[in-house]
C-alpha positions as a Markdown table, in Angstrom:
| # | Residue | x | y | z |
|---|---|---|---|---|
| 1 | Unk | 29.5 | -3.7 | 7.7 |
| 2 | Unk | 28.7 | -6.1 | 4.8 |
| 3 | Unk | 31.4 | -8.3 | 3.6 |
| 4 | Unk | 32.1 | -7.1 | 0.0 |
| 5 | Unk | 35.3 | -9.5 | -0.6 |
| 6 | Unk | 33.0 | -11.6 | -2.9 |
| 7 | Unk | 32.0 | -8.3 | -5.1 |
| 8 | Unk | 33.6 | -7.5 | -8.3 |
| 9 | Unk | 35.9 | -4.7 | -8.8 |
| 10 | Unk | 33.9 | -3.5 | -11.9 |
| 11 | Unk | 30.5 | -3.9 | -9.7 |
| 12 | Unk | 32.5 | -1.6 | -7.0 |
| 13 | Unk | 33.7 | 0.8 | -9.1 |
| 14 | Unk | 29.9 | 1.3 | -11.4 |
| 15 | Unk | 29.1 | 1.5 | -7.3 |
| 16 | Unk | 31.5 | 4.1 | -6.5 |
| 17 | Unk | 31.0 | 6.1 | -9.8 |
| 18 | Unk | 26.9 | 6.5 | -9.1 |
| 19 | Unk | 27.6 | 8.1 | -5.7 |
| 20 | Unk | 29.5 | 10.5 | -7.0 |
| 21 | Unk | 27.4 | 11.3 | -9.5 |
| 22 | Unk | 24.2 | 11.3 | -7.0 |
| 23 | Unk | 26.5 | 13.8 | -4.6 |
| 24 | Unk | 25.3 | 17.0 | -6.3 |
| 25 | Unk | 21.8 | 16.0 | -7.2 |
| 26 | Unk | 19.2 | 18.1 | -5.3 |
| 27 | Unk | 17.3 | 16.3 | -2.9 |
| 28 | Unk | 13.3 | 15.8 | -4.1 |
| 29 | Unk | 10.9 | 14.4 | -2.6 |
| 30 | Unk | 8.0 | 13.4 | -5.6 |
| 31 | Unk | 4.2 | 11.9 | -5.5 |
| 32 | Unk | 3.3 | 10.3 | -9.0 |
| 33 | Unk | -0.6 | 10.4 | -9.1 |
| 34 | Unk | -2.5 | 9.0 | -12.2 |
| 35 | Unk | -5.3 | 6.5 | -12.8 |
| 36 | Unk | -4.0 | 2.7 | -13.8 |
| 37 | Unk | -2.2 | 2.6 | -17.3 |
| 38 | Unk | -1.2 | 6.3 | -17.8 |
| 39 | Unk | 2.3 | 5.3 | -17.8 |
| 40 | Unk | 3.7 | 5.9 | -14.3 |
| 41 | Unk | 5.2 | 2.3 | -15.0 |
| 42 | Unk | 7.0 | 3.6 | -17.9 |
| 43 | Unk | 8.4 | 6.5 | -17.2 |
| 44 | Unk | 9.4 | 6.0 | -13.3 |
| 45 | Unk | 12.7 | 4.0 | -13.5 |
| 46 | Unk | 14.0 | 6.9 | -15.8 |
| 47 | Unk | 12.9 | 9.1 | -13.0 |
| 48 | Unk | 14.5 | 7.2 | -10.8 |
| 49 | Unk | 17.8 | 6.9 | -12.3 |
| 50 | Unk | 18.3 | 10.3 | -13.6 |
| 51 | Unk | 17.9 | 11.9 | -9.9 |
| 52 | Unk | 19.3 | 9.1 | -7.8 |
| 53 | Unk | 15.9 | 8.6 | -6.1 |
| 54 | Unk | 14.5 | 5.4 | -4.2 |
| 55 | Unk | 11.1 | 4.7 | -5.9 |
| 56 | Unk | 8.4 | 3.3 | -3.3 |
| 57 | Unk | 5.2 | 1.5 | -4.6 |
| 58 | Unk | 2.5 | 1.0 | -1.0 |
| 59 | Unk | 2.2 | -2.7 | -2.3 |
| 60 | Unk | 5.8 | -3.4 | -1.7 |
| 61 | Unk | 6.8 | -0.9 | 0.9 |
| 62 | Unk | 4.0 | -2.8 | 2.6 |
| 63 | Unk | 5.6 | -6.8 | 1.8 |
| 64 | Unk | 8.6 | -5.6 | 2.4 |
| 65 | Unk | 8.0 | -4.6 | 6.0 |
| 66 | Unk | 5.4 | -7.5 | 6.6 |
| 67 | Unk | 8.6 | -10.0 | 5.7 |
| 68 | Unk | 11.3 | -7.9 | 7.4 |
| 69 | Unk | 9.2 | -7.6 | 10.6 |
| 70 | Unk | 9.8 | -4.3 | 11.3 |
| 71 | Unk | 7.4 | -2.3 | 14.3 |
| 72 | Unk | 4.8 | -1.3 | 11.5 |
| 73 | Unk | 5.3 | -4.9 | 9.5 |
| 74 | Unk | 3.9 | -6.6 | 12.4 |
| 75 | Unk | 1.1 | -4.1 | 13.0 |
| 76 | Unk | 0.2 | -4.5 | 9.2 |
| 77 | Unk | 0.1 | -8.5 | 9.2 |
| 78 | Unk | -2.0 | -8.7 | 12.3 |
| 79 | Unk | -4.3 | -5.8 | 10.5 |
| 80 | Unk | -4.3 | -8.4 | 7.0 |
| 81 | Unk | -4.4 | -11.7 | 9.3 |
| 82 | Unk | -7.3 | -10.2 | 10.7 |
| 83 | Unk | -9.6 | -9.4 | 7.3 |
| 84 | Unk | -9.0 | -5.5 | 7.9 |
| 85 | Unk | -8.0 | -2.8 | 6.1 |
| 86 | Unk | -4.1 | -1.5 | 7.5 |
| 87 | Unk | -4.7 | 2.2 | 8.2 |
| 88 | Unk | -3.4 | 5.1 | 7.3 |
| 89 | Unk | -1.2 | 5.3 | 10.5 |
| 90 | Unk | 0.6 | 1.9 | 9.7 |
| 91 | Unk | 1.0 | 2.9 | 6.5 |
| 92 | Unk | 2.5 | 6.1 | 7.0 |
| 93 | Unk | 4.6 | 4.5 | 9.7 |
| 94 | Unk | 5.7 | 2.1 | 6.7 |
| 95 | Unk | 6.6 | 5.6 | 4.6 |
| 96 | Unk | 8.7 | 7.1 | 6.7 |
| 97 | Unk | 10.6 | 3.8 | 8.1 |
| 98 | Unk | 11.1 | 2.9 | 3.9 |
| 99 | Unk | 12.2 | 6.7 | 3.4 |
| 100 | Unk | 15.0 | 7.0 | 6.1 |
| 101 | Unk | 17.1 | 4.0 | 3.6 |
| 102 | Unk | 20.1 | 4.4 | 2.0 |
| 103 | Unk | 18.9 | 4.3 | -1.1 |
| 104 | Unk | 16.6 | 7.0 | -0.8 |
| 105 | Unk | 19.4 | 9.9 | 1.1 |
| 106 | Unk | 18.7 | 12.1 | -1.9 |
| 107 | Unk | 15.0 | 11.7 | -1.8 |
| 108 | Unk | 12.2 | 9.3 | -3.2 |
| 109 | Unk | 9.2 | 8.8 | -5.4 |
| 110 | Unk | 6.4 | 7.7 | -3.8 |
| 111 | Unk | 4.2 | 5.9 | -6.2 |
| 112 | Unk | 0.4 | 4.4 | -5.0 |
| 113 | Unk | 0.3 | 7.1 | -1.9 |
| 114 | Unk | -1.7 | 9.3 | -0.8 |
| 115 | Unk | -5.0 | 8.1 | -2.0 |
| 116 | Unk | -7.0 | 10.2 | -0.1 |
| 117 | Unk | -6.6 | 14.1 | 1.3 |
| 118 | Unk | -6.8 | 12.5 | 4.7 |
| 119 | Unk | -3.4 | 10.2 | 3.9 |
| 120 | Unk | -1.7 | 13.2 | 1.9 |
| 121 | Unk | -1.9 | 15.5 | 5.5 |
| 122 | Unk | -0.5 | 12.5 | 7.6 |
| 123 | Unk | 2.1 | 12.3 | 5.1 |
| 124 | Unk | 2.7 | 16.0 | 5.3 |
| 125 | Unk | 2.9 | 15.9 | 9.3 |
| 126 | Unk | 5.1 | 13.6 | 8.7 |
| 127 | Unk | 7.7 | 15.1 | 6.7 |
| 128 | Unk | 6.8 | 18.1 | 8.6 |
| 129 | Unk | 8.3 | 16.7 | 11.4 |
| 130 | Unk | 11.9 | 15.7 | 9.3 |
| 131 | Unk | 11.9 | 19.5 | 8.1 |
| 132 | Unk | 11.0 | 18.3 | 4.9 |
| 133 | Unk | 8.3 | 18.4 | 2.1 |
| 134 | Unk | 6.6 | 17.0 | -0.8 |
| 135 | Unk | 8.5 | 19.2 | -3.8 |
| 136 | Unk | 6.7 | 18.2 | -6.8 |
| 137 | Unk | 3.2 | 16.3 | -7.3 |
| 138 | Unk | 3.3 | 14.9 | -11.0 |
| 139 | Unk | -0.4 | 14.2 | -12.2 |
| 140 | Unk | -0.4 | 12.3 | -15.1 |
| 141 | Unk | -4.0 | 13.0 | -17.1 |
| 142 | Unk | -4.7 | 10.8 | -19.7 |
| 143 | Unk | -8.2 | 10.3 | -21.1 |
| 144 | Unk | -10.6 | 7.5 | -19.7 |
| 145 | Unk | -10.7 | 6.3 | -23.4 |
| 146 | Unk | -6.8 | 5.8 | -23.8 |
| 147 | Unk | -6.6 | 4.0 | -20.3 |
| 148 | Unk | -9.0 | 1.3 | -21.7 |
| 149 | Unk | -6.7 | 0.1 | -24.5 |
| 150 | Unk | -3.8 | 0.5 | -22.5 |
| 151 | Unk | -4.7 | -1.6 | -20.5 |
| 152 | Unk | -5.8 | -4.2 | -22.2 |
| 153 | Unk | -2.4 | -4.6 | -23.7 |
| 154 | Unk | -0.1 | -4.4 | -20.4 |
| 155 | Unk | 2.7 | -6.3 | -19.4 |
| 156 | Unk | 4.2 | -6.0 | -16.1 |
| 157 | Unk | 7.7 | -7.7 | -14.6 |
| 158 | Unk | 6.2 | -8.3 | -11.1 |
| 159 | Unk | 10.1 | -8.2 | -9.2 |
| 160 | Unk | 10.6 | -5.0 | -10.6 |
| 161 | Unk | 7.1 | -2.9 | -11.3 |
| 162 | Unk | 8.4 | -2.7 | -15.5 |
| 163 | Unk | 5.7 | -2.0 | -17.7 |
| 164 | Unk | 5.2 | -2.9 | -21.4 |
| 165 | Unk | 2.7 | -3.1 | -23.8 |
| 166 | Unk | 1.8 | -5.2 | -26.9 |
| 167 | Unk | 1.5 | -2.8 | -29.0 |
| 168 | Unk | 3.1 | 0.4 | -28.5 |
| 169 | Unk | 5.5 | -0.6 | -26.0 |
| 170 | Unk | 6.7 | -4.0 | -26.5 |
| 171 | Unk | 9.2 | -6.3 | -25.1 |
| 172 | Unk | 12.7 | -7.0 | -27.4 |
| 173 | Unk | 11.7 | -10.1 | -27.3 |
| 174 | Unk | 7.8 | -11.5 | -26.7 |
| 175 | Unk | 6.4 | -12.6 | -23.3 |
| 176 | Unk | 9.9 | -11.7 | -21.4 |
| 177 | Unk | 11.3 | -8.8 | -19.6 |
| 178 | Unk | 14.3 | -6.1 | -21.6 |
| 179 | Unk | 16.5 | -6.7 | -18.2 |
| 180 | Unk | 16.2 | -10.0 | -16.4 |
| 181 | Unk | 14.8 | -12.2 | -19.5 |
| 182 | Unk | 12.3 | -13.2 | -16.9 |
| 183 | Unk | 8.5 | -14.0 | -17.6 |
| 184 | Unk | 6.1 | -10.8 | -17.8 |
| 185 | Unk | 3.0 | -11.0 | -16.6 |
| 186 | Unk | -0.8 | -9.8 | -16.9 |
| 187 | Unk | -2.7 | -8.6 | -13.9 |
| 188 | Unk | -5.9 | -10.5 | -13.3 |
| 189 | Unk | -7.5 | -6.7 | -12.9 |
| 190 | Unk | -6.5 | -5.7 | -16.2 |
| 191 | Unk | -9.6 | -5.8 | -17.7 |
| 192 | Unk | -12.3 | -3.6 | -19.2 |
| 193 | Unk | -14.9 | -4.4 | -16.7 |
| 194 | Unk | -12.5 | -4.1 | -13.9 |
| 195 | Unk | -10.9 | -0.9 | -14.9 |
| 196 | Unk | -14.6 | 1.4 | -14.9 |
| 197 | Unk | -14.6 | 0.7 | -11.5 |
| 198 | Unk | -10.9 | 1.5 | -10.4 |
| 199 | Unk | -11.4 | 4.6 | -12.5 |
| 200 | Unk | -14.7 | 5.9 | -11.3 |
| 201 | Unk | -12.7 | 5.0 | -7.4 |
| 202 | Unk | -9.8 | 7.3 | -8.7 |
| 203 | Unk | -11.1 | 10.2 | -10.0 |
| 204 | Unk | -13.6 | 10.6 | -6.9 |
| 205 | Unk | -10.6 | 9.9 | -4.2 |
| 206 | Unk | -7.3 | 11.5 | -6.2 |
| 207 | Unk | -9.3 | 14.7 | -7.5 |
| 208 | Unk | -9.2 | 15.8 | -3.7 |
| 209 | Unk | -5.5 | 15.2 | -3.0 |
| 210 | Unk | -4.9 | 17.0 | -6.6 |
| 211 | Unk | -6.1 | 20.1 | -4.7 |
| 212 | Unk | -5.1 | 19.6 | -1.8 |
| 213 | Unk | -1.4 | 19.7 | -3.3 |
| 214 | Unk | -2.2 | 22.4 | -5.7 |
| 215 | Unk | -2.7 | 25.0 | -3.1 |
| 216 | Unk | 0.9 | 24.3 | -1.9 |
| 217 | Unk | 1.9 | 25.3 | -5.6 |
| 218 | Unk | 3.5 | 21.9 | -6.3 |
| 219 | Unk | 1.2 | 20.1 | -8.3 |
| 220 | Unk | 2.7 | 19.9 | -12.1 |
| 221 | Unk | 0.2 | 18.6 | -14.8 |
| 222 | Unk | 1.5 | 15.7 | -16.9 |
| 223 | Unk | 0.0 | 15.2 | -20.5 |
| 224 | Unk | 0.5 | 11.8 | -20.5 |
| 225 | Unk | -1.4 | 10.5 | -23.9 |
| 226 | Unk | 1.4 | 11.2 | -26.2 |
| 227 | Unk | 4.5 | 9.4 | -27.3 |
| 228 | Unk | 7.0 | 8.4 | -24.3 |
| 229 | Unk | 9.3 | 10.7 | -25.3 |
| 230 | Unk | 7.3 | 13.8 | -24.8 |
| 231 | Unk | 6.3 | 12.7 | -21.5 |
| 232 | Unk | 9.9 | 11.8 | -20.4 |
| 233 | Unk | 10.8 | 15.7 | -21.5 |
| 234 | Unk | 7.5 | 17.2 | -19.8 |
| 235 | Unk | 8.6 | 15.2 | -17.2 |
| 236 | Unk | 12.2 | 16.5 | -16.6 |
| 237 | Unk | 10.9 | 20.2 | -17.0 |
| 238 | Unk | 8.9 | 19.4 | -14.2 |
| 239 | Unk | 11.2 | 18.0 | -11.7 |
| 240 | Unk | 14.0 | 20.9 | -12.6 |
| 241 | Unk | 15.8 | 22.8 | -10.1 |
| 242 | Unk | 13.6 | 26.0 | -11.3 |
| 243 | Unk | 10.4 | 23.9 | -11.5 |
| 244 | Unk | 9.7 | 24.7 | -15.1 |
| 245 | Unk | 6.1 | 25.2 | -15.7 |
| 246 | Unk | 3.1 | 23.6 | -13.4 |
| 247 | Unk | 1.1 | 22.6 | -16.8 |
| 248 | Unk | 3.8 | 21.0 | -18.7 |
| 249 | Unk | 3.8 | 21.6 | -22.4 |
C-alpha cells in the first residue's frame, strides 16, 4: 500500500469525496472517433470528469507501457527498436492491460483506437472475453474546411493532451496552459499540407469502423462545427443512461 503520511488532509478528503461521487456512476466503456482538430481535445477531459472515466490516448497507453516494461511494453520497443510497425495484437494487449487500472473501474474512453475494422473486432474479442462492451461510439463530423483552420491555430499541453486555439479557444493567458502554467506547444504536423493527407488516411480507414459500430446500434453522430457548448450538451445526451438520440441534435 502506498504511504500517504506525506498527503494532505484536504488532498485526502477532495480524494475521498470523488469516489463517492464515482460509486453510482454507470460504468461506460466510449470510442471517440473524429479526423485531427474536431475537438476531441476539447471536450474529453469534461467527459472524463463528469463520468469518472480513465481517458486512454494509443500514443501514451503505448510510452507508458514501453517505460513501465510491462509484457506488451517490451514486445512494443523491440517492434519500434526494430523500424516496424507494433501490431494490432501488442496493441490491444496494451488496451486491455491500461483498462484493468484503478482509475478506469467505472470505465474508459478510448481515444486514437480502433483505426481500422480489423482493430475494432480485436478490441471487441477482447472485451468480449471481460463480459463487456463498447457502449457508445461518438463520431465527431466536422467539415474538411473547418478542420483546416483549426488547425492551423492549435495549441496542445503535451503532459496532459489539452487543446486550445488562437482564436476561438484561447489560453487565459498567451503561449501557457489554463492548469499547470506550463508551455503549450504546436505539433510539427499541424499544417495545411500535412493535414490533406491525415484526412484523406481517415476518412478511407475510420469510415469502415463507423459501420462496423453502427450495426451494433452504438454509434452516436456528433455535430462537432458549432460552439463548444453545444457539443458538450450533444455530448451528454449521448452518453446518458437512456442513450438519447444516435444523431445528436
Amino acid at each position: 500500500m502506498d504511504d500517504l503520511s506525506e498527503v494532505s488532509t484536504s488532498t485526502l478528503m477532495a480524494e475521498v469525496k470523488r469516489r463517492l461521487e464515482c460509486a453510482d456512476k454507470p460504468s461506460k466503456r466510449i470510442v471517440l472517433l473524429g479526423p485531427p482538430g474536431c475537438g476531441k481535445g476539447t471536450q474529453s477531459p469534461l467527459l472524463k470528469k463528469e463520468n469518472c472515466l480513465c481517458h486512454l490516448a494509443t500514443g501514451d497507453m503505448l510510452r507508458a507501457a514501453v517505460a513501465a516494461g510491462t509484457p506488451a511494453g517490451r514486445r512494443a520497443k523491440e517492434a519500434m527498436d526494430a523500424g516496424a510497425l507494433v501490431s494490432d495484437d501488442i496493441v490491444v494487449g496494451i488496451i486491455a492491460d491500461a483498462t484493468q487500472a484503478t482509475a478506469c473501474r467505472t470505465g474508459f474512453i478510448l481515444d486514437g483506437f480502433p483505426r481500422t475494422v480489423h482493430q475494432a473486432e480485436m478490441l471487441d474479442r477482447m472485451l468480449s472475453a471481460r463480459g463487456q462492451k463498447i457502449d457508445r461510439v461518438l463520431n465527431f463530423s466536422v467539415p474538411d474546411a473547418v478542420l483546416v483552420d483549426r488547425i492551423a491555430g492549435r495549441l496542445v499541453h503535451p503532459a496532459s493532451g489539452r487543446s486550445y486555439h488562437e482564436r476561438n479557444h484561447p489560453p487565459r493567458v498567451a503561449g501557457v496552459d489554463d492548469l499547470t502554467g506550463e508551455p503549450l506547444v504546436r505539433r510539427k504536423d499541424d499544417n495545411p499540407d500535412t493535414l490533406k493527407a491525415r484526412l484523406e488516411a481517415f476518412h478511407k480507414q475510420t469510415k469502415p469502423v463507423v459501420e462496423h459500430y453502427s450495426r451494433l446500434g452504438v454509434v452516436w453522430n456528433i455535430v462537432a462545427d458549432r460552439p463548444a457548448a453545444e457539443v458538450t450538451a450533444s455530448i451528454r445526451s449521448a452518453v446518458a443512461e437512456d442513450g438519447g438520440k444516435k444523431a445528436a441534435p
